[in-house]
C-alpha positions in Angstrom: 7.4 0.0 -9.0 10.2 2.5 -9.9 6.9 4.9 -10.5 5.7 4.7 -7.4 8.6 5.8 -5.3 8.6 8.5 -7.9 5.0 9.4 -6.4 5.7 9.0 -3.4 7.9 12.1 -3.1 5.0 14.0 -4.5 2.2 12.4 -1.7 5.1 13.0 1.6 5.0 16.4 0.4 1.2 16.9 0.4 1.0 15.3 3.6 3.9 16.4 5.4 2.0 18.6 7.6 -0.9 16.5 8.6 -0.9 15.9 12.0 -0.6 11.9 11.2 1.4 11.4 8.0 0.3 8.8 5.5 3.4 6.8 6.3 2.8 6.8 9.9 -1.1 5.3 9.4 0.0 3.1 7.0 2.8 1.1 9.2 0.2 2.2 12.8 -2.8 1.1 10.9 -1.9 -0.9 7.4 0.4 -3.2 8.4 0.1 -6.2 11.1 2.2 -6.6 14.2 3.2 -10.0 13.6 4.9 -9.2 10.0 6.5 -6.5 11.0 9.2 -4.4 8.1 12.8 -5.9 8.4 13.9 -2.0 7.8 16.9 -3.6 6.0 17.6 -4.8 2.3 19.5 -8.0 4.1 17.2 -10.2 5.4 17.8 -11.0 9.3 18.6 -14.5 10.2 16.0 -14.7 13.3 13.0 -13.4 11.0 11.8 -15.8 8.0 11.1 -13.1 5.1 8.9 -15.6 3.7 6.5 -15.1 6.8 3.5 -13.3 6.0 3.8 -13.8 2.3 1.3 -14.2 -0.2 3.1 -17.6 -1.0 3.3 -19.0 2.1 -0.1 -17.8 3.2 -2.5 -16.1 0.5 -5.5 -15.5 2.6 -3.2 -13.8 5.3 -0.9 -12.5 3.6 0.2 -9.3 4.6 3.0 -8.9 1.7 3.1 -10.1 -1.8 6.6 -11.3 -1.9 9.4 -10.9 1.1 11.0 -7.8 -0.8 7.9 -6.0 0.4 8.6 -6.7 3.5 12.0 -4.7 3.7 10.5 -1.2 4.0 7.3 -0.1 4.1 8.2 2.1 0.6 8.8 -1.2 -0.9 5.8 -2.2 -0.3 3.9 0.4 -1.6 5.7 -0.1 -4.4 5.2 -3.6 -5.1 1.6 -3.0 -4.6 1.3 -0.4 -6.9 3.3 -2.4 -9.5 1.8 -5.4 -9.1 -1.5 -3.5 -9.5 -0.4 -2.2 -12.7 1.1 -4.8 -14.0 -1.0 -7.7 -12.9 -4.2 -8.9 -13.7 -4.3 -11.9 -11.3 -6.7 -10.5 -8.4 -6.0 -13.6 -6.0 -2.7 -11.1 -4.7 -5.6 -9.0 -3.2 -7.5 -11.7 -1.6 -5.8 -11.3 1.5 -7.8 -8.7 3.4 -4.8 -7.4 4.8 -3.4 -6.5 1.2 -6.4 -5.8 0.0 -7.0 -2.7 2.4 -3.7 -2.0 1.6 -4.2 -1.3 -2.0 -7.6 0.7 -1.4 -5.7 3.2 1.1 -2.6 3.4 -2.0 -5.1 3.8 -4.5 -7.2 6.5 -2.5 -4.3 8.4 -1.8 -3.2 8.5 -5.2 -6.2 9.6 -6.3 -6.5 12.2 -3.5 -3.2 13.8 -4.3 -2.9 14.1 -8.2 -5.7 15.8 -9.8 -4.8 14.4 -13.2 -6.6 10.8 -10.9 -8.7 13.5 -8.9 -10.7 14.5 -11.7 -11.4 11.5 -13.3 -14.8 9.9 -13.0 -13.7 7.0 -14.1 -10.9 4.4 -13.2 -7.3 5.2 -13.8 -5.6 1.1 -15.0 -4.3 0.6 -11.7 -7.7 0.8 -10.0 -8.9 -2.4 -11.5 -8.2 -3.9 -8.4 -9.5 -1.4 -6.0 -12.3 0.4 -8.5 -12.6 3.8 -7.4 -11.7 5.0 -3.2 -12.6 7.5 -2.0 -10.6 7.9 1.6 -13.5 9.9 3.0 -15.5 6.9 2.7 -13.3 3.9 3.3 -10.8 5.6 5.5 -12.7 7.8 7.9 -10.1 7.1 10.7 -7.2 8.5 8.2 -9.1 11.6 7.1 -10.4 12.5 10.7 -6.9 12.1 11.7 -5.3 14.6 9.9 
């Protein structure tokens, strides 16, 4: 988890410039308007944190737990993590998180070329296998 916030510094800076950011697609594009991010570590009376949650919802779910749904980095992070750390797939059945992941994944891949150069799958793509954002992404990459 901790990692990927570490990351993250390293993929804003590669994309900072792009004319759509990889933080912008991913809460324009990734994300689903009815779940949206609480943008606060205290969870708001009016909004459930459980909604959207792989709990509550697994083949909808558009968060695996409701401290994902705080902030979008938070989410990224708890994707990553629980793609490292997990072995339990049913987390990505949800197409939502699922697409999710393969967008994280890609861009990881895209930005360190220790993952870059690799022909074969880093541990945390065991979920994902292998993405190429050219391919599953076009929108993202076209965008830039």
């Amino acid at each position: 988890h901790e990692m990927m916030h570490l990351m993250e510094a390293r993929i804003i800076d590669k994309t900072l410039y792009d004319r759509v950011s990889y933080q912008t697609y991913w809460e324009e594009n990734l994300n689903v308007p009815e779940y949206p991010y609480l943008y606060s570590y205290i969870y708001e009376d009016e909004v459930e944190s459980g909604d959207g949650v792989f709990g509550t919802d697994p083949d909808h779910a558009a968060f695996i737990n409701a401290y994902s749904r705080t902030f979008p980095i938070e989410d990224r992070a708890t994707i990553l993590e629980y793609q490292v750390y997990s072995y339990n797939d049913d987390y990505f059945s949800s197409p939502i998180l699922n697409r999710k992941a393969k967008f994280l994944t890609g861009i990881i891949r895209e930005t360190f070329p220790s993952v870059k150069t690799s022909d074969e799958e880093v541990f945390w793509e065991h979920i994902t296998g292998i993405v190429d954002l050219t391919e599953e992404f076009p929108d993202y990459v076209n965008a830039r």
